[in-house]
N, C-alpha and C positions, 0 to 999 in steps of 0.2 A: 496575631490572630491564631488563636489553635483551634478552631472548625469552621466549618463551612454550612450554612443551610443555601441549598441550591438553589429552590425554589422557593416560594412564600406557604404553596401547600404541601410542602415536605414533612413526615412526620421523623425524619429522621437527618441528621446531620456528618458531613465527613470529619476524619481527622485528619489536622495538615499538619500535628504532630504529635508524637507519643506523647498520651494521655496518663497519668496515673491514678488509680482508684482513689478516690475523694477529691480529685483535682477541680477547679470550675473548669468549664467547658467555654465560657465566655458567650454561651446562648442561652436567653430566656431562661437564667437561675436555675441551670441543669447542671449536675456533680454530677462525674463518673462513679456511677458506683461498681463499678470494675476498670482493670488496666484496660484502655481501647489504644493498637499501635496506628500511625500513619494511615491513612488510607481507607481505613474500617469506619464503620457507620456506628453513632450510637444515637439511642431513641432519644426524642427531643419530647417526649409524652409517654403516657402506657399505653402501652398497643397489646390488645387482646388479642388469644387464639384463634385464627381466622380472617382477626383483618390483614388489608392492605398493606403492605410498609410503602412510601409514597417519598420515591427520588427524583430527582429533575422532573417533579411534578406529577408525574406517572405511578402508575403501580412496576415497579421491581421483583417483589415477593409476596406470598404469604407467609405470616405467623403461624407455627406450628406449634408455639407455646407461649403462656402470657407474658411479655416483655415488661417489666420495670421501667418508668423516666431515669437516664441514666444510662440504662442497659447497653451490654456491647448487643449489635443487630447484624450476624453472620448465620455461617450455616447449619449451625447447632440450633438454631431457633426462627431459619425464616428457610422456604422453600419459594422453588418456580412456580410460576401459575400458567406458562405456558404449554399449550399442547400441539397436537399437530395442526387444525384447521385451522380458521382465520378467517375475519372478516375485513373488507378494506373499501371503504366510501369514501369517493374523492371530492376530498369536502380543500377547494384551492386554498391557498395562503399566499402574499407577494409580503416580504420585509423592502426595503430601500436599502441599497449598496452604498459603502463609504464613496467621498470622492478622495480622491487619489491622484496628482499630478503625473502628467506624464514620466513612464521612468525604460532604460533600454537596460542590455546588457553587451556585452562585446561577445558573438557567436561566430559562427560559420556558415552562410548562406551555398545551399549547393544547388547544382545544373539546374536543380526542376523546381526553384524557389524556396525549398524548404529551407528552415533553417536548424542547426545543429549545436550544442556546448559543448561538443568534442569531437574529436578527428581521431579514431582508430583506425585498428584494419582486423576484423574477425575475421575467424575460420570457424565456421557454422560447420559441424558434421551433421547430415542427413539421415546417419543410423550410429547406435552405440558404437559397431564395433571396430568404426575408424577414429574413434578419440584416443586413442594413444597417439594415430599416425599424425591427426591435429595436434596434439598438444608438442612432438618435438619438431611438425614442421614451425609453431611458434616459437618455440627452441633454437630451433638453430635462424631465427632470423633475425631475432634480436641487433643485431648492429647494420641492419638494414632499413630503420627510419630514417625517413628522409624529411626536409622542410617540417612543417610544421605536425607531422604526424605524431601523437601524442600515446601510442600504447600500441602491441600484438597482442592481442586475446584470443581464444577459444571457450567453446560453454559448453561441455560434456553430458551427455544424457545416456540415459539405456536403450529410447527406444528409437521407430524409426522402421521398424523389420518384427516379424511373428505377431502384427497388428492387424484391427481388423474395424470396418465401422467406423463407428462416432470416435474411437483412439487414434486411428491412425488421420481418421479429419485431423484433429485437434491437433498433432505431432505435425504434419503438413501445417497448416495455418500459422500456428505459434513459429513456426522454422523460416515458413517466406515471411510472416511479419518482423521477425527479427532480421531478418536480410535485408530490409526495407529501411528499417531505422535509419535515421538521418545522423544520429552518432557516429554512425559507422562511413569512415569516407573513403574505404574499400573492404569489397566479401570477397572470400575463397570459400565456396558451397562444396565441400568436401563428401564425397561419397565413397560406397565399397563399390558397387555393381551389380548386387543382384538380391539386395534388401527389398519389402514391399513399397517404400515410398519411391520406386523409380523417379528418374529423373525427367521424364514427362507430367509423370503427376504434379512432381514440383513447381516447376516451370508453369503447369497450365495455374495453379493457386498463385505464383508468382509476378502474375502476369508479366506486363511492358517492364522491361530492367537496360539502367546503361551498360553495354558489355563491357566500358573501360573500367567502370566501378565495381562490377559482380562479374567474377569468373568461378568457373567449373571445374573441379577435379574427379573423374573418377579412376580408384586407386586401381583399379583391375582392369584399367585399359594401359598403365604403365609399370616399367620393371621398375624405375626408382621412384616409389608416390614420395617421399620425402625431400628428396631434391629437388623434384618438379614442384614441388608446392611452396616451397622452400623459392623459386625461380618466379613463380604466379606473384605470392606474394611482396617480391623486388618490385614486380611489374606496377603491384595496387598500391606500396609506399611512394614511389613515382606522380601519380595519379594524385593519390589523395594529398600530397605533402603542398601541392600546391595552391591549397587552400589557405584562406590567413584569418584570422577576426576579425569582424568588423563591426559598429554599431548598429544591433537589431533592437526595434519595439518591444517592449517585454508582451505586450499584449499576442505575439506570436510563441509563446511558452507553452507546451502541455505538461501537468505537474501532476503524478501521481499521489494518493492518499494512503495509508496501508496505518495501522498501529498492530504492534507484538509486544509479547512481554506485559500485557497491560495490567495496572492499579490502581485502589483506587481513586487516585489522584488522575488520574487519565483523563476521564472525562470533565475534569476541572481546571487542568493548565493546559498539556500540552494538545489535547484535542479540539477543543476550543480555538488553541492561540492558532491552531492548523487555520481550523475554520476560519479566524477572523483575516489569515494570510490570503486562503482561497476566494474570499469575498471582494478583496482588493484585487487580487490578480483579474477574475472576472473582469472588475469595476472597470480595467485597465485595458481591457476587450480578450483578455488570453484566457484559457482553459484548463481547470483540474478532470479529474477523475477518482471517482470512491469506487473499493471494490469490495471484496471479505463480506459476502451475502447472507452468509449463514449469520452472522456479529447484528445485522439488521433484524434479524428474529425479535420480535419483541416492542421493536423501535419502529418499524415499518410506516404508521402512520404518521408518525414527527415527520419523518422524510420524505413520504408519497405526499402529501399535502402541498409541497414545492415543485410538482412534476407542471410543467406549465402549460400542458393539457391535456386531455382527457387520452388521446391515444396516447401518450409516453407513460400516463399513470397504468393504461391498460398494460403495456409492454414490462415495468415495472411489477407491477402483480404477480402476472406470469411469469419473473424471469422467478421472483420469491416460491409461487409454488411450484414452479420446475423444480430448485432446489430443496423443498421440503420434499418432494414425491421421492430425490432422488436419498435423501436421508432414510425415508421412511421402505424403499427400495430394495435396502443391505438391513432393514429391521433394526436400523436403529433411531434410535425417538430424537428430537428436534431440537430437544434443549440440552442437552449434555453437551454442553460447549467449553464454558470455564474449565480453564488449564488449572492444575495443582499450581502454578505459579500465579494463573490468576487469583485465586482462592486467599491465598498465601497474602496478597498485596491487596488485600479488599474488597475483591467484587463476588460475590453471594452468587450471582445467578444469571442467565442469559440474557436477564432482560436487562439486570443492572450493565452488564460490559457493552450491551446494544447500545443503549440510552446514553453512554458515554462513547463509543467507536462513531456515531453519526454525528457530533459535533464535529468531528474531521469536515462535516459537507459545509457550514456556514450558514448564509440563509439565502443564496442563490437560489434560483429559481434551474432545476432539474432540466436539462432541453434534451438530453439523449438518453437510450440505456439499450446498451452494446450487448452482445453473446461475445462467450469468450474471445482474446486475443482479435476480436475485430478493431479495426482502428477508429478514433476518434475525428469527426469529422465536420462536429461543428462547436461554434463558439461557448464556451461560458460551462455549468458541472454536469459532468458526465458521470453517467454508473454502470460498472463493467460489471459482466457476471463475472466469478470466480469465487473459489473455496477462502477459507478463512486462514489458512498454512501461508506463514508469512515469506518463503520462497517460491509457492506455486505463483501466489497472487502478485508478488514482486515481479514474478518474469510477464504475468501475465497484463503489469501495465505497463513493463516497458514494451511488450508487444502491442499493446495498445497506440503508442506513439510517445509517451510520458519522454520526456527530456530528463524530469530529474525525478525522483522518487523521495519522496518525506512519510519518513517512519517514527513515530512517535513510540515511547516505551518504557514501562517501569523501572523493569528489573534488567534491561541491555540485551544486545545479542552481535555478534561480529558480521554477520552475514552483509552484502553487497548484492543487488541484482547487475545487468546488465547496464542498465542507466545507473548514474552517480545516485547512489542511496544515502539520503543523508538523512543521521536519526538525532532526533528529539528526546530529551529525558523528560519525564513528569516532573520530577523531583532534584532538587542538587545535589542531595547524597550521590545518586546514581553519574551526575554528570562531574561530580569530584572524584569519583571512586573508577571509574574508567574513562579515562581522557584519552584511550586509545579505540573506542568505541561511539563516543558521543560528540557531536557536532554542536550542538544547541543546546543551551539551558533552558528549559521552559518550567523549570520550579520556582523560578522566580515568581509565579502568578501566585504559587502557595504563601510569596513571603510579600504580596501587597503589592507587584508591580500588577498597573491595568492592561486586562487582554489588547485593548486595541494595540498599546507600545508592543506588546508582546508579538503581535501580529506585523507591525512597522516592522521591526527588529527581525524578523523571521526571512518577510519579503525582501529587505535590504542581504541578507546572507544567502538567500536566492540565487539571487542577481550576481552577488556574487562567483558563488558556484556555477553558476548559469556561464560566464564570465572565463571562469577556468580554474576557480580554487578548488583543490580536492577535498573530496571527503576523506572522513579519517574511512570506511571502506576502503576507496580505492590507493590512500595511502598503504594499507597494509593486504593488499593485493585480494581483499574480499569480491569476487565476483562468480556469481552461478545461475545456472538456468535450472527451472524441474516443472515438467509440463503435467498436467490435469492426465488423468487415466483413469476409466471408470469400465475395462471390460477383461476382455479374453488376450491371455498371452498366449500364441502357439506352442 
């Protein structure tokens, strides 16, 4: 198979591989009549100046010049149609979820029920300018695991101190929700002493904490902060080591969604095979989460149609035009999204990488939609605010509660959030060509395997992960935080 027609009212078709000019296309008696490579679109008709170009069913672009049957259909000859307003009537839709046998994984159940696929011990700094002191109290404690404790981390930031507002919320929030994380089966909340997010502030967003699991540093109440942290942390390997695996329900999993790097194969293998994995998970009673709001521009009604009622599709609305105000705020326009990398790998225009980033959702039915780094709290797909920058919104699910993080990706990237990030190729080029990046194949879907095996295949490597196999992230020690900022530095 060398293209794709998504839809049936698609005027245009993918390539799921390089094309050369006079090649068949193997759709409706259409030649290339130019080279089209992987990923790019070509017209399956002539499409005049003005009209529609029509992908997964939808309009993607306009034509800004007459298109040939044949034609490659990119940015040299189709534009966005979006702009900033928007209209949104919640017109419901319900699909029917696979059934799916029961399936567990082997986790870590702690004190207050939750359950966890890994046992660390972080050291959270409260302001930038104790991440040195975190990073060699992790240093120097290295041959202090104990039982089953599985890694020393820390996640370095700048801010925390000369914050003000809705910033310094967001750095509090994001900081006790990762203290929270159930990954984690002991914190050292690392502080200086006299940064703005004092240690009251913390604590009160922190609320109720076990003190055997979360302890407190702050550096400027002692002469040696690196020994004493150094001495905390003995205390919270202790503690946590004594935790073991055990068989958990998968139906208690929260799975982050995130694509980077995308192409235009994206929306055709590996976000899809996402979705048909989140459908099952659901079906199984456990919960994902879609975040990267901005990537929804365009797509919005595919996805608000699933809100499964009227006040989540209202909250939904509003979190979309929060986000457009907040575009439109710094003067800059709504659709200028597509990366040079996106470009590059086939995707034309905002609406085209929206209409493919929302296949990550499945066809669940919507029951939440969260403000940033708020935690996930109830059953089945959630949608988190957050930016489209695939390390803010990585940290921002696993502050969310996400257990594990599935990132879906064209063109690759090395990064790792907090929770195990395990990435997705579109294509098998990408997953032969870095085997120290890529976890998943999901090009297979370009080479005739069906989404649902793909989705089988996906949940099954879950569960594993889930379980205790590493991603190739945390094999090569890929881990970072970087928190949302939208004001005044002092």
């Amino acid at each position: 198979m060398k293209t794709i027609r998504i839809h049936p009212s698609d005027n245009v078709a993918v390539a799921l591989t390089d094309i050369a000019a006079g090649e068949e296309t193997g759709l409706e008696n259409v030649i290339a009549a130019e080279a089209v490579k992987r990923g790019h679109k070509i017209a399956l008709k002539d499409i005049s100046a003005g009209d529609q170009i029509i992908k997964y069913g939808n309009p993607i672009a306009g034509a800004t010049a007459d298109i040939k049957k044949g034609s490659w259909v990119h940015t040299h000859n189709a534009k966005t149609l979006l702009k900033e307003g928007g209209e949104y009537v919640y017109d419901h839709k319900t699909y029917s979820l696979p059934k799916v046998s029961p399936k567990t994984f082997r986790g870590y159940r702690r004190k207050d029920g939750r359950c966890a696929v890994r046992n660390e011990i972080w050291v959270i700094p409260t302001v930038g300018c104790v991440n040195s002191i975190a990073a060699q109290i992790v240093e120097g404690s290295g041959k202090l695991e104990k039982g089953s404790v599985e890694g020393i981390y820390t996640f370095a930031h700048p801010f925390g101190c000369s914050q003000l507002g809705g910033d310094l919320e967001q750095t509090k929030r994001l900081l006790a929700a990762l203290v929270r994380h159930p990954n984690a089966g002991g914190v050292l909340v690392l502080s200086l002493g006299c940064e703005n997010l004092t240690r009251d502030l913390f604590l009160a967003e922190l609320g109720e904490y076990d003190p055997e699991r979360v302890r407190f540093l702050n550096c400027q109440d002692v002469s040696d902060d690196v020994g004493e942290g150094i001495r905390i942390v003995g205390e919270l390997c202790k503690y946590a080591g004594s935790f073991v695996r055990e068989e958990i329900p998968a139906s208690e999993l929260v799975i982050g969604m995130k694509c980077g790097g995308s192409d235009g194969l994206s929306g055709i293998t590996a976000n899809p095979a996402v979705g048909r994995f989140s459908d099952r998970l659901i079906a199984l009673g456990g919960s994902t989460v879609l975040t990267e709001v901005p990537e929804m521009f365009g797509a919005e009604n595919i996805l608000f149609s699933r809100c499964k009622d009227e006040e989540v599709f209202a909250k939904a609305v509003k979190m979309v035009n929060d986000f457009k105000d907040y575009f439109v705020s710094h003067g800059q326009v709504v659709y200028e999204n597509p990366s040079p990398g996106n470009k590059e790998g086939g995707i034309t225009t905002l609406e085209d990488k929206s209409c493919g980033c929302v296949q990550k959702g499945g066809s669940a039915q919507i029951v939440d939609v969260l403000d940033y780094a708020r935690p996930v709290t109830k059953k089945g797909l959630n949608v988190l605010s957050g930016p489209g920058n695939d390390l803010v919104s990585a940290t921002d699910l696993t502050a969310a509660g996400a257990h594990i993080i599935l990132f879906t990706t064209g063109r690759g990237t090395p990064f790792g959030a907090p929770a195990p990030t395990l990435k997705i190729s579109t294509n098998t080029a990408l997953y032969e060509k870095k085997p120290t990046w890529i976890d998943f194949n999901a090009g297979t879907v370009a080479e005739g395997e069906d989404l649902d095996s793909a989705g089988d295949r996906l949940l099954d490597f879950v569960l594993e992960v889930a379980s205790g196999k590493l991603t190739k992230a945390e094999e090569h020690g890929c881990r970072e935080i970087s928190i949302f900022k939208d004001g005044v530095i002092l």
